[in-house]
N, C-alpha and C positions, 0 to 999 in steps of 0.2 A: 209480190211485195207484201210486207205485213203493213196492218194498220196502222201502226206505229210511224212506219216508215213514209206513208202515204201522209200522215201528218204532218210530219218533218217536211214533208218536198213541199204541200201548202204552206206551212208557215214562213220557207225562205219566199217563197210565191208571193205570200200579202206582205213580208220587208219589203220586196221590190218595189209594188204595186205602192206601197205608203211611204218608199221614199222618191217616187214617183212625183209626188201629189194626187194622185188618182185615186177615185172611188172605186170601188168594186163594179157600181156602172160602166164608169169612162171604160175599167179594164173589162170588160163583157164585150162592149161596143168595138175595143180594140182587136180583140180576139175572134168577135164577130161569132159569139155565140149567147145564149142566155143565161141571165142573172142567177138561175138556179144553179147553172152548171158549172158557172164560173165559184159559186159558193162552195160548189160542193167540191172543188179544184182545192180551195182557201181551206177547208175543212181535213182534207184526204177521206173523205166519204167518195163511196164507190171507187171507179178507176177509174183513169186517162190515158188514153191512148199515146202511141209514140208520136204519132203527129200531130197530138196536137202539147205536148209537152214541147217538141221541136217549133212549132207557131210559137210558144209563150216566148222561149227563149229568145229566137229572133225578135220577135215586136215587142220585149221587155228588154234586150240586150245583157243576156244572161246566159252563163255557161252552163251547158249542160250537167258539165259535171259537178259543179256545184249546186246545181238544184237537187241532182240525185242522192249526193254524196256528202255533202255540207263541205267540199275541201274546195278550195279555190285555187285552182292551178293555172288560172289566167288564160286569158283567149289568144295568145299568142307569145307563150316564152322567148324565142328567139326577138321576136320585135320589142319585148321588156328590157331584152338585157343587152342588145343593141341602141334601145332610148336610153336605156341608166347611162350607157359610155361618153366620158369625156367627147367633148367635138374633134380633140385633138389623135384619140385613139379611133374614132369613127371607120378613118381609111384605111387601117389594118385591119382591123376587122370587115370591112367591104370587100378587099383583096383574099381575103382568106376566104371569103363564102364567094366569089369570082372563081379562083383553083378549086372548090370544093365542086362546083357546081360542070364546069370543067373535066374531071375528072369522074364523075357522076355518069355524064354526056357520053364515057368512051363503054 
C-alpha cells in the first residue's frame, strides 16, 4: 500500500474512534496495544498487519471494506434489503430465500 493510502485507512480509523466518543487511549486499551501504535495506525505511519486491521474492525464495528476502500458496501446487503421491505412483503421474500436455499441443498 502507498502512504497515501495508509493515510486514508487511519483517517476513516480516527472518524470511527471520534464518533465513538473515544480517545486515542480508550481505543489503544480497546485494541490492547500501545498508544504509539495505535498513533501510528491514526497516522498511516509504518504498516499494519491483517490482523490486526481485522481486531479494529470487529472491536470498532467496522467494515472491512470500507476502511480499505472508503466505499461502504454494508455488512450485510441481503439483511439491508430484507429490513428496508414492507412487513407485508417480508413473507415473500422469506419463501423465496426458503426454495433458494432448498435448491442450493440438492
Amino acid at each position: 500500500m502507498t502512504h497515501n493510502q495508509m493515510v486514508e485507512i487511519g483517517q476513516r480509523i480516527r472518524n470511527k474512534r471520534e464518533s465513538m466518543g473515544l480517545t486515542q487511549e480508550n481505543a489503544a486499551e480497546i485494541l490492547e496495544i500501545s498508544m504509539t501504535h495505535y498513533k501510528n495506525i491514526e497516522r498511516g505511519r509504518g504498516s499494519m498487519s491483517l490482523d490486526m486491521l481485522m481486531i479494529i474492525c470487529e472491536r470498532f464495528s467496522l467494515d472491512h471494506t470500507y476502511v480499505l476502500t472508503g466505499k461502504d458496501i454494508g455488512l450485510n446487503p441481503i439483511l439491508d434489503f430484507y429490513n428496508a421491505l414492507p412487513q407485508r412483503k417480508r413473507k415473500h421474500f422469506e419463501r423465496i430465500m426458503y426454495y433458494l436455499d432448498q435448491l442450493l441443498e440438492k
